[in-house]
Every structure is written in structure tokens, then in C-alpha cells.
C-alpha positions in Angstrom: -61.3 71.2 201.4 -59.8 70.4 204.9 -57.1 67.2 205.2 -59.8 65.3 207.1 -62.7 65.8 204.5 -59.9 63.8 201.9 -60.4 61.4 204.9 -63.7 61.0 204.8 -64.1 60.6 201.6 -61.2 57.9 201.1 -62.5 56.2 203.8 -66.1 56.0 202.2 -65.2 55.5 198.6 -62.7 52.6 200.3 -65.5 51.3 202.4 -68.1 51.3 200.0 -66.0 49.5 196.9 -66.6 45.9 197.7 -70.0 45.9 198.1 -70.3 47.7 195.0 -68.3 45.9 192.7 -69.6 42.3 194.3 -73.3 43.5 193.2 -72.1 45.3 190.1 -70.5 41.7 188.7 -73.5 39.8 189.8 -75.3 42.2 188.0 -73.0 41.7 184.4 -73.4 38.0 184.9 -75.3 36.0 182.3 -75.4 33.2 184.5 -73.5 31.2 186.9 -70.5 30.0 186.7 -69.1 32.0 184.3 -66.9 34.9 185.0 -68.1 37.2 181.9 -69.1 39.3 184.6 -66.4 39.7 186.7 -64.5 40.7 184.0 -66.9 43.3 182.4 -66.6 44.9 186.0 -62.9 45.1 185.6 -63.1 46.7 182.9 -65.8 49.4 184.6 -63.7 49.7 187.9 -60.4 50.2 184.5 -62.7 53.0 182.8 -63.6 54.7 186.2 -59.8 54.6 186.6 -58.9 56.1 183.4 -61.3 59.2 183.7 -60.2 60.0 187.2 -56.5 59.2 186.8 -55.9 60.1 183.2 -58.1 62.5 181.5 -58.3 65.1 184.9 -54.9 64.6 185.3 -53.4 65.4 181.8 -56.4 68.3 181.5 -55.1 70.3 185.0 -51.4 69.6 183.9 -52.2 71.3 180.4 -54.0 73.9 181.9 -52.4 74.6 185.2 -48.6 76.1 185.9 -48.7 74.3 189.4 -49.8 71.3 188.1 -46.6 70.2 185.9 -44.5 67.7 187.4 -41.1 67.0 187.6 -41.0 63.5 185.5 -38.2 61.2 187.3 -37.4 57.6 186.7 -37.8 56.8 190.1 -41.3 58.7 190.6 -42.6 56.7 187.7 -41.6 53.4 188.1 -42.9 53.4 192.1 -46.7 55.3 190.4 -46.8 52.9 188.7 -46.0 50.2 191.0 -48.7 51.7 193.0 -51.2 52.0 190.4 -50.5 48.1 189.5 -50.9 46.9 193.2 -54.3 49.0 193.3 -55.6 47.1 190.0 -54.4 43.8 192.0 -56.1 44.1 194.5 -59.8 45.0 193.1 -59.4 42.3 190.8 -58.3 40.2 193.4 -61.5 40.9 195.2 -63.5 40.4 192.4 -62.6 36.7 191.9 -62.5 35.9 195.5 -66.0 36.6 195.4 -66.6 34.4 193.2 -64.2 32.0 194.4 -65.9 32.0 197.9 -69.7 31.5 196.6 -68.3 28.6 194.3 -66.5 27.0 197.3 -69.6 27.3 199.7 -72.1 25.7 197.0 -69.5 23.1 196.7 -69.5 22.4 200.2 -73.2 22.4 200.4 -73.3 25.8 202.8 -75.1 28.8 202.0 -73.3 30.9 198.8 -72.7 33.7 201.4 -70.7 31.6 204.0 -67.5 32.7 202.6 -68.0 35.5 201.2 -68.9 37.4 204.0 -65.3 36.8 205.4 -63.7 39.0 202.2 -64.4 42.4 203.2 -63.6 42.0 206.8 -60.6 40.3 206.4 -59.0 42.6 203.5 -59.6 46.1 205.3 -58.1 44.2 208.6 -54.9 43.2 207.0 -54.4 46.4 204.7 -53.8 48.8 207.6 -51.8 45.9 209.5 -49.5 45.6 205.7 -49.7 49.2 205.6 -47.9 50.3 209.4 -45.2 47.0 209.4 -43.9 48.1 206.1 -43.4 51.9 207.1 -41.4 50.4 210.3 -39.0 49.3 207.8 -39.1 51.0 204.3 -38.3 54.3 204.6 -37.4 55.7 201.1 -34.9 59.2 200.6 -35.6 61.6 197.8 -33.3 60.0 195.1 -32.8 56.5 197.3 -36.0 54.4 197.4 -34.0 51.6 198.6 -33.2 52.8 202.3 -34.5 50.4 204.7 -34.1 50.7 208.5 -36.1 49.4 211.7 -37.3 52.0 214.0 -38.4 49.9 217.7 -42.1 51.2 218.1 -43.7 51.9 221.8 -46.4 49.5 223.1 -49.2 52.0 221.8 -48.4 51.0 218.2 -48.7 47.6 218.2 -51.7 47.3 220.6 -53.9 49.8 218.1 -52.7 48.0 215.6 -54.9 44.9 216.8 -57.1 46.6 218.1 -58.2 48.3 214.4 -57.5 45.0 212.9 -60.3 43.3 215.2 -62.1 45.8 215.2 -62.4 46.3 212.0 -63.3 42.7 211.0 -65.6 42.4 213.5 -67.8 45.4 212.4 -67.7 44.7 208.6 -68.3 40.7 209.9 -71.1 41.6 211.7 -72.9 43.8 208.9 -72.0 41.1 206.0 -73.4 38.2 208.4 -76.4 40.5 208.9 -77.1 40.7 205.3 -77.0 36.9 204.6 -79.2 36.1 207.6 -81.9 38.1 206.0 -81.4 36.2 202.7 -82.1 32.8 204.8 -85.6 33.6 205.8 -86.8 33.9 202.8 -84.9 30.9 202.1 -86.4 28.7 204.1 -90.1 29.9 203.8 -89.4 28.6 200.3 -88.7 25.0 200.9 -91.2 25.2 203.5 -93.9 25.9 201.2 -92.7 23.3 198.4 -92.5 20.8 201.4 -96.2 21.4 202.0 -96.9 21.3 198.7 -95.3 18.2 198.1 -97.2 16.1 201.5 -100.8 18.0 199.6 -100.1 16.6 196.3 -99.3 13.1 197.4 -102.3 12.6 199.7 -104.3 13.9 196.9 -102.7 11.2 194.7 -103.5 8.5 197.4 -106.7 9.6 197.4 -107.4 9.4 193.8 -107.4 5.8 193.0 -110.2 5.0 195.2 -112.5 7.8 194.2 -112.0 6.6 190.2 -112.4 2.8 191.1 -115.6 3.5 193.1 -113.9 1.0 195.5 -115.2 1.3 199.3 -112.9 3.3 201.2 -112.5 2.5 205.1 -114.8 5.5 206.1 -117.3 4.1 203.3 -120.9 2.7 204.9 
């Protein structure tokens, strides 16, 4: 496979990851307020992780001659560093989920008037994290701690805020899409228990004089 098909398919397994675990936890949830389901969705996004990361892994180094590694203190330490600030940061999105249609209910908003500031704001700031620490970190073979500041042209950061804006403005605008089509449907509901309500009390004023056999003001 070609370097950019990697790209593509980082970019759409990255791009499609928080709308699929949000729905996946909803899904596990027995009902709400609880957090039963976040956690069974950890421990999905865990599994997932250990077939892809451990069992192919270990299965090409066993059966592969290119595929055996050099194990160094420093390479294992850093992995793993890695593989703990990926398992940070889906369970951080998990609970901010949560966190954000707890906080909106609270404040009497819709549920998705928070939430739909998650995505756009975490793929806006990872790229921006991403480029300011490889100004300054830039680790030897055998030194991981070597740290210098290299002055970038204008270009840099100008795309850099550019992508950030962008960014959060096209995942904004498809995660507001989505909840504006929720609040139709919404509304046409307490619409028609509003109408409901105004038939059944008329009917209720009406009833008294229609048992009574008491004139009414249209009565002869």
C-alpha cells in the first residue's frame, strides 16, 4: 500500500472513532445516568486494542525474520507512553460525552448542546499539540531528552489556524446538523401533547353540564 492510503485510512478510522464510541456507549447503557456503559465501551475500544496491537504483532514477530525488534529500555518506556496517552484520550472522550449531556440537561438546554463541541474541539487542538511540540522536542537515537527551538516561517503558524478552524468548523457544522434534526421531532412531540392536553380539558368542561342535564348557554 502507498504512504498516502495509511493516510487515508488513519484519517478515517480517526475521524470516524467518536461518533462510534458515543453511539456504541449509549447503546451498552441500561439507563441514564449510569456509566455502566461507558465503561463496557472501554473495555470494547481495550479488546479491539489487544487483537490489533497484541495478537498480530506477537504472530508476525514469531513468524517473520524482519519483524523482530531490537527491545531497548528507551523504545519501551516511550510505546508505552504512547499507548497510555492513546487509552487517555478515548476514555477521556467517552466521559466527556457523558459529562456534556449531563451538564446540558442540568442547565435545561437540549442533551446535544455540549456535546456537539467534543469532536470539533479535540481534532482542532490535537494537530495544534501535535506541531508546537515537534518545534521543541526533538529526541536522538539513544537521547530522548534533547529539546531545542527551531524559529518557524509565517506559513507554519498561519496553517496551523487555519486547520484548527477549519477543522472545528466542519465537524461543528455536521454535529449541529445532526442535533437540529433530533429537534423537530422534538417539538412535534410537545406539540401534540399540548393539543391533547387543551382537547381533554374542554371535554372535561363540557362534561358536567351534559351529566347534570343543566341548560347550557346555547340551550333553548
Amino acid at each position: 500500500m502507498p504512504w498516502w492510503g495509511y493516510v487515508l485510512l488513519a484519517g478515517l478510522a480517526w475521524g470516524t472513532y467518536v461518533p462510534l464510541i458515543f453511539y456504541g456507549g449509549t447503546e451498552l447503557t441500561t439507563r441514564p445516568g449510569t456509566i455502566g456503559g461507558r465503561l463496557a465501551s472501554i473495555l470494547c475500544v481495550g479488546v479491539a486494542y489487544f487483537v490489533l496491537a497484541v495478537v498480530i504483532p506477537v504472530a508476525l514477530m514469531l513468524t517473520r525474520e524482519d519483524a523482530r525488534p531490537e527491545w531497548r529500555l528507551t523504545g519501551l518506556v516511550f510505546s508505552a507512553l504512547a499507548g497510555a496517552a492513546g487509552a487517555i484520550g478515548a476514555i477521556c472522550v467517552i466521559f466527556a460525552s457523558k459529562a456534556a449531556v449531563d451538564q446540558a440537561k442540568l442547565d435545561g438546554l437540549d442533551p446535544a448542546s455540549y456535546r456537539i463541541y467534543i469532536a470539533p474541539l479535540i481534532f482542532a487542538l490535537a494537530p495544534l499539540i501535535n506541531t508546537l511540540l515537534s518545534l521543541v522536542w526533538h529526541p536522538q537515537p539513544g537521547n530522548p531528552w534533547h529539546f531545542a527551538w527551531e524559529t518557524p516561517g509565517w506559513k507554519l503558524p498561519m496553517g496551523i489556524i487555519l486547520a484548527a478552524v477549519g477543522t472545528f468548523l466542519v465537524l461543528l457544522s455536521k454535529e449541529d446538523l445532526e442535533a437540529r434534526k433530533a429537534r423537530p421531532r422534538s417539538s412535534v412531540t410537545t406539540q401534540s401533547a399540548a393539543a391533547a392536553a387543551d382537547s381533554s380539558v374542554s371535554a372535561d368542561a363540557a362534561t358536567p353540564s351534559v351529566r347534570t342535564g343543566q341548560p347550557t348557554a346555547s340551550s333553548p
